[in-house]
Every structure is written in C-alpha cells, then in structure tokens.
LOKOL-36035 format. One record per residue (C-alpha): x, y, z; residue number from 1; residue in three letters. Coordinates in pm, whole numbers, padded with zeros to 5 digits. Last residue first. Layout:
<rs>
r xx = X yy = Y zz = Z num = NUM residu = ala .
...
</rs>
This chain:
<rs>
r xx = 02604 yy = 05564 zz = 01270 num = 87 residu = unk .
r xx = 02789 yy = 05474 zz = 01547 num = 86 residu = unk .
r xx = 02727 yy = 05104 zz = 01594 num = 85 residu = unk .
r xx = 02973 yy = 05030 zz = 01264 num = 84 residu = unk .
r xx = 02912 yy = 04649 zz = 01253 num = 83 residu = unk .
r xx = 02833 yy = 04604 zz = 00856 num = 82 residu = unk .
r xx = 03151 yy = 04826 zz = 00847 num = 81 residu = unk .
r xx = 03327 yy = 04555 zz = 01041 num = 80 residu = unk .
r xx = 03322 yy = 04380 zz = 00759 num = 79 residu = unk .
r xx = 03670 yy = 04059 zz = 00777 num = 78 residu = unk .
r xx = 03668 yy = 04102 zz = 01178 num = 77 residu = unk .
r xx = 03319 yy = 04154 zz = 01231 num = 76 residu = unk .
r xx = 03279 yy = 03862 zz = 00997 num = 75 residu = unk .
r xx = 03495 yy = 03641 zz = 01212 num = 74 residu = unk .
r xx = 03303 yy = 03688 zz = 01531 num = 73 residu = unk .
r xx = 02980 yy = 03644 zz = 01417 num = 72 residu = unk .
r xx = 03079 yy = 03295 zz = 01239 num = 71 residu = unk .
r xx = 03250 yy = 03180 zz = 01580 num = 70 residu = unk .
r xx = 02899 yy = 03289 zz = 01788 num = 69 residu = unk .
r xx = 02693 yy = 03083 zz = 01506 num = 68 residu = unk .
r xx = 02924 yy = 02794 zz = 01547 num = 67 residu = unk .
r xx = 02880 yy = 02798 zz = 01915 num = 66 residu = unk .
r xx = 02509 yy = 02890 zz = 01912 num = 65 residu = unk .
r xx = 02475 yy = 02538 zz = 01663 num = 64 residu = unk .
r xx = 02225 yy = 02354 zz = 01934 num = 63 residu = unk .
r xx = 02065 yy = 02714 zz = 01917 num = 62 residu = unk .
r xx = 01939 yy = 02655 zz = 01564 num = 61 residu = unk .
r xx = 01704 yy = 02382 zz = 01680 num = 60 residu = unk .
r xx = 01578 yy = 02528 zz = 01978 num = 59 residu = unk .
r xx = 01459 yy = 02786 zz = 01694 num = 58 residu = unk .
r xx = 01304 yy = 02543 zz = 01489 num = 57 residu = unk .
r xx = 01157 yy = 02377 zz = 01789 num = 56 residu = unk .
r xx = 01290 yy = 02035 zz = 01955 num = 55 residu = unk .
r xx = 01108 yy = 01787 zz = 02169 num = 54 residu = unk .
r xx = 01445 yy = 01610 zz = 02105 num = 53 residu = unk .
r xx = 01261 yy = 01270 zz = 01890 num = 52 residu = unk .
r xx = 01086 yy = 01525 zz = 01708 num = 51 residu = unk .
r xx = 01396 yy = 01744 zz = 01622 num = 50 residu = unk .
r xx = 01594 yy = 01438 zz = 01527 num = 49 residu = unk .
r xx = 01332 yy = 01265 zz = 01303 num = 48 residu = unk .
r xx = 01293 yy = 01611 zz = 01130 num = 47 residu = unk .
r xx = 01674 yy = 01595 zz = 01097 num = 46 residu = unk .
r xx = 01680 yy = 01273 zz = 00912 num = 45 residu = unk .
r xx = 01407 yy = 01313 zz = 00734 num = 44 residu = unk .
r xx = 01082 yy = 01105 zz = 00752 num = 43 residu = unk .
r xx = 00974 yy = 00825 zz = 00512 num = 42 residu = unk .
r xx = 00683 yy = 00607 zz = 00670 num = 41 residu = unk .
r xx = 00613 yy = 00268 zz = 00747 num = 40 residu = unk .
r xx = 00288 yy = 00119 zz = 00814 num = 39 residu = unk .
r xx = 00205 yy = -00160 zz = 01033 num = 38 residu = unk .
r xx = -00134 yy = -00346 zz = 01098 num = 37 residu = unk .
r xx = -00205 yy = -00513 zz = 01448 num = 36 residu = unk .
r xx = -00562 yy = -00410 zz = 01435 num = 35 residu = unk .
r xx = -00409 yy = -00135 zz = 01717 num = 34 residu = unk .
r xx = -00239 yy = 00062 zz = 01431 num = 33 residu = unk .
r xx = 00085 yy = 00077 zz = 01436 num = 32 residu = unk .
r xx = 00239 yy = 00345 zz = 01264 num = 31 residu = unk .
r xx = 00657 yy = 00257 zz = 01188 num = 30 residu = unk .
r xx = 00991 yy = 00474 zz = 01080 num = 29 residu = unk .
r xx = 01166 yy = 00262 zz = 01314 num = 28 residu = unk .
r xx = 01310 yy = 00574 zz = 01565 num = 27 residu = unk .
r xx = 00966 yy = 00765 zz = 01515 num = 26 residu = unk .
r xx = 00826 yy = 00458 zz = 01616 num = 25 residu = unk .
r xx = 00412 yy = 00567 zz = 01639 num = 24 residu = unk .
r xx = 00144 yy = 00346 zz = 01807 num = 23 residu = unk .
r xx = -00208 yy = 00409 zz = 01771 num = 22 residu = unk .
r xx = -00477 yy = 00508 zz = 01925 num = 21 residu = unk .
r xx = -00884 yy = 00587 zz = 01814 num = 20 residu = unk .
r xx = -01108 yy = 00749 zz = 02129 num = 19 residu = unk .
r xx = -01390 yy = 00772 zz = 01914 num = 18 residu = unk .
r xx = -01373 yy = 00533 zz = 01602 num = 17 residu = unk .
r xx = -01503 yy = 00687 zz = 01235 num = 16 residu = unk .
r xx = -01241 yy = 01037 zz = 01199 num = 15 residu = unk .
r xx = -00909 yy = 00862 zz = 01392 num = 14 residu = unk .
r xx = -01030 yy = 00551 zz = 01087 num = 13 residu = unk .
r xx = -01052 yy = 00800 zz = 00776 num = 12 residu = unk .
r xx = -00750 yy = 00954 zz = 00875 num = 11 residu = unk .
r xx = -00561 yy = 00637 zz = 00887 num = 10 residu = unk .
r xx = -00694 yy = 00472 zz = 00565 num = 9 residu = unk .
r xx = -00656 yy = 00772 zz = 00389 num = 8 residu = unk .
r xx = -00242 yy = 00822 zz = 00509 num = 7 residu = unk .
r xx = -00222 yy = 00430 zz = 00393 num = 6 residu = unk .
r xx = -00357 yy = 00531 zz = 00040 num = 5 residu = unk .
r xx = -00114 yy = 00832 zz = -00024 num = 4 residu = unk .
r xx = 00164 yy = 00629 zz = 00175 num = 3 residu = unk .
r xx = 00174 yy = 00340 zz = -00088 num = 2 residu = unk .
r xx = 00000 yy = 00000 zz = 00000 num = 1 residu = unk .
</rs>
C-alpha cells in the first residue's frame, strides 16, 4: 500500500472510532495501528531528530550557538563596516 492510500486509511479511521490510538516509532519509521497493521513512513533525518528532542526550529538553531557565535566573530573582523554602531 503506498503512503497516499495508507495516510486515507488512517484519517478516515481517527475520523469513524472515538477514542482511536495508535502506536508511532519515530526511531523505526513505523504506525501501528491497534488491528495489528504496520505502516512505514519516510521522515528526514533531521525532522526525526527534532521530534525525537522535543525540539523547535529555533531550539534547533541554538544547538549550533557555538558555530553561530564563531561565524559572528569572524565577519566583524573581515566587515566591520556592517558592525559600525555609530552611525
């Protein structure tokens, strides 16, 4: 079954059954569903990593503050005209 047609079967079960679970493996790439059935589906890298961190976009960008403070640092140095705080 290709993820168009499992993504229907899903939605149109959470809509029909009250109270509807199932299981989802972000690590495995897997939906259970409590029938038993499986599903895999494709999800990036990185996505994978920000949902499995509780991450945000922005949390996401601080886990790089170092690299971001380094990169600041050196462009002040080679434009400090984009830095003038005089003007």
């Amino acid at each position: 079954m290709g993820h168009d047609q499992c993504r229907l079967v899903l939605f149109a079960e959470v809509a029909h059954v009250l109270g509807y679970t199932l299981h989802v493996d972000l690590t495995a790439n897997l939906v259970h569903k409590p029938d038993g059935t499986v599903f895999e589906f494709v999800l990036n890298v990185l996505e994978r990593e920000r949902l499995l961190g509780g991450l945000d976009e922005i949390e996401l960008t601080m886990l790089d503050s170092a690299l971001i403070a380094d990169y600041e640092v050196a462009r002040r140095k080679t434009e400090p005209w984009l830095f003038d705080e005089q003007g």
